[in-house]
C-alpha positions in Angstrom: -5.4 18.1 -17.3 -8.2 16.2 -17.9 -10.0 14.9 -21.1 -13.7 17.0 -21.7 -17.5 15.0 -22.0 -17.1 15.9 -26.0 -13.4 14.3 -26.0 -14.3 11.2 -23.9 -17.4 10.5 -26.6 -14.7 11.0 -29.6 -13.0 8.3 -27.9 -15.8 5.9 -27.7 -17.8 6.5 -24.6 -21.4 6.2 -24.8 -22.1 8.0 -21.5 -20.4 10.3 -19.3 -21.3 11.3 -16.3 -20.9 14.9 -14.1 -17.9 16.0 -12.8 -15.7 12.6 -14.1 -11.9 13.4 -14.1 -10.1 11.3 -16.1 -6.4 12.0 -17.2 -5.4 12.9 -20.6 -2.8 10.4 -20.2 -5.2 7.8 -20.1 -5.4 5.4 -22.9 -8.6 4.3 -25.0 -8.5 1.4 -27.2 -11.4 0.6 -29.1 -13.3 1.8 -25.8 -17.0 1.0 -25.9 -18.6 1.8 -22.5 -19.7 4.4 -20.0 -18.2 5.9 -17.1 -20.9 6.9 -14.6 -20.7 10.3 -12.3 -17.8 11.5 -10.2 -15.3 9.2 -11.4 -11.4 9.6 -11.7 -9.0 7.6 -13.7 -5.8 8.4 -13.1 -2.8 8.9 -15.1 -1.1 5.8 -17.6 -3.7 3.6 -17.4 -5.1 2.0 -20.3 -8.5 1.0 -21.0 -9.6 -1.3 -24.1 -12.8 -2.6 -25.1 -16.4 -2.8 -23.4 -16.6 -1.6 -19.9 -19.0 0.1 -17.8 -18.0 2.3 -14.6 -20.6 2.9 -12.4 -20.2 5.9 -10.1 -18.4 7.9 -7.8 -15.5 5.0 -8.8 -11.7 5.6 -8.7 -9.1 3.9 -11.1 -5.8 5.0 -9.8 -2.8 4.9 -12.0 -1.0 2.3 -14.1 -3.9 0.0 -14.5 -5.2 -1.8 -17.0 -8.4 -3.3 -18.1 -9.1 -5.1 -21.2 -12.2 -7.0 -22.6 -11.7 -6.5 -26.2 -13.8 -9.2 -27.7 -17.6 -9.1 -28.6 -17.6 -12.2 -25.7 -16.6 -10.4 -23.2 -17.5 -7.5 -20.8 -15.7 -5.7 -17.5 -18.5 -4.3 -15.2 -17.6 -2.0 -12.0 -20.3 -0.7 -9.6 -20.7 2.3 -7.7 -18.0 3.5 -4.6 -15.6 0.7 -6.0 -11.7 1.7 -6.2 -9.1 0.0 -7.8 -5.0 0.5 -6.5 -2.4 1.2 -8.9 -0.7 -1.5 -11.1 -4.0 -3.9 -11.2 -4.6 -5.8 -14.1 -8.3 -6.8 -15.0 -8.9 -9.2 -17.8 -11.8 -10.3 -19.4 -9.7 -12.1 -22.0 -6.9 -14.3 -21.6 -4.6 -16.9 -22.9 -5.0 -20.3 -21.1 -1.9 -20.9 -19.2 -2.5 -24.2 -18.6 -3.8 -25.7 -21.9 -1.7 -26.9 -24.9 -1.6 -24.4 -27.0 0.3 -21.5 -28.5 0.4 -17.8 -26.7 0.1 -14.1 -27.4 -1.6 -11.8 -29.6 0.7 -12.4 -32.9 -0.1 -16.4 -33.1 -3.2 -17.1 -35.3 -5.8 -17.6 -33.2 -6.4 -21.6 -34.5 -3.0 -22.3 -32.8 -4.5 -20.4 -29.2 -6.6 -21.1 -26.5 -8.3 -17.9 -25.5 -10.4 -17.5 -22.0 -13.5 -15.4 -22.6 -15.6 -14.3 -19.7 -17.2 -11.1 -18.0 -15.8 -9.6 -14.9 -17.9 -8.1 -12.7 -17.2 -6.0 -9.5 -19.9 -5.2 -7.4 -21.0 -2.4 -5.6 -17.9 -0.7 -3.0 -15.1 -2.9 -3.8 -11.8 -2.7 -2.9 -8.9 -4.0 -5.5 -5.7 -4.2 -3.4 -2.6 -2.6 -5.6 -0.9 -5.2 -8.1 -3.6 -7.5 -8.4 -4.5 -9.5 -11.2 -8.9 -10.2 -11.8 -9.5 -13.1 -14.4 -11.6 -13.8 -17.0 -15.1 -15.0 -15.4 -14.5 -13.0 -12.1 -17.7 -12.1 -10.2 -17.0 -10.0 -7.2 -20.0 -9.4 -5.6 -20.9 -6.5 -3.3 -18.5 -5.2 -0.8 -15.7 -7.4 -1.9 -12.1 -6.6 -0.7 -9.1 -8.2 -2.8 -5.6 -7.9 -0.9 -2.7 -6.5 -2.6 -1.0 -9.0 -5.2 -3.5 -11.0 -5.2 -4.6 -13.2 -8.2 -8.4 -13.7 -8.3 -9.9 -16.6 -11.1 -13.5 -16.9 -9.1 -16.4 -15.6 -7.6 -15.4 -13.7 -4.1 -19.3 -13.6 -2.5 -20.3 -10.6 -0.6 -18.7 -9.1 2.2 -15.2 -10.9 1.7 -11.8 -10.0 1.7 -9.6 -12.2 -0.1 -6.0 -12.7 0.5 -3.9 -14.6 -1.8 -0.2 -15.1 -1.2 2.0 -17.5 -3.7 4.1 -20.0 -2.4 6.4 -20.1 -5.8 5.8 -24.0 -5.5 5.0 -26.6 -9.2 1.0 -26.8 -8.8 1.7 -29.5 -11.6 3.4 -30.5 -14.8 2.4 -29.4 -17.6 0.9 -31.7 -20.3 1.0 -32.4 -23.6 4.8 -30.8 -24.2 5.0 -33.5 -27.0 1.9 -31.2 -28.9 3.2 -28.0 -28.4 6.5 -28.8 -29.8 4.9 -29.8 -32.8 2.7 -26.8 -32.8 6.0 -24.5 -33.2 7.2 -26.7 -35.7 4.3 -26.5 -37.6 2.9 -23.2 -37.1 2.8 -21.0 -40.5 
């Protein structure tokens, strides 16, 4: 089953293209976007905020892509496909600052990431990978399975990424965030 052109506007898009097939079990939050010809999204996905799908794209199942503030933007050209269980952000707590987490805190205790992600024309997103805040994959871009992508990836490129489960670093600053939870009302 698959939502109708009158049912995808209710839920926020501004243009839909012919012959799109996207699940009724996919999710719109606050969706402001379009979704270009020929596309499919597939089943428990989820899909919040402002993106733009070009055409003849595929978003296979148990994805999610968010960019759900006004700063922020996910872009994906034509003849790209994305593998089940990615996850693309366009917002995003900074793991690495001092700072409180998560969508509950007030937001003058956070440190929120804001940038576009944009995936160029006939991309390949490898299944369980993770694209960033500020990502900017350009045309013909191929991203390995559980990968984790927080850069540019220029043309032509396949990028594989495998952790090592190794300390980068400490963190700083432990003495500020413990009186951040002390403090926070």
């Amino acid at each position: 089953m698959f939502y109708t052109s009158s049912e995808l506007k209710k839920l926020g898009v501004k243009k839909v293209g012919k012959s799109v097939q996207i699940s009724k079990l996919v999710k719109f939050y606050n969706f402001k976007g379009t979704i270009g010809d020929y596309c499919r999204i597939d089943d428990y996905t989820i899909l919040k905020g402002n993106i733009n799908i070009g055409k003849i794209v595929h978003i296979s199942s148990f994805c999610i892509l968010t960019a759900t503030d006004a700063k922020s933007s996910i872009s994906i050209g034509d003849f790209s496909s994305i593998s089940a269980h990615c996850s693309i952000y366009a917002v995003s707590d900074n793991y690495i600052s001092s700072s409180l987490h998560g969508p509950i805190v007030k937001k003058k205790y956070t440190d929120i990431q804001f940038g576009n992600v944009k995936i160029g024309k006939c991309c390949l997103i490898g299944l369980n990978s993770i694209i960033l805040p500020k990502c900017n994959l350009k045309d013909f871009v191929s991203i390995a399975p559980n990968s984790v992508v927080n850069e540019k990836v220029d043309t032509g490129n396949i990028l594989i990424q495998r952790a090592q489960n190794k300390i980068l670093k400490k963190r700083k600053n432990i003495k500020k965030l413990r009186e951040l939870t002390t403090k926070y009302k």
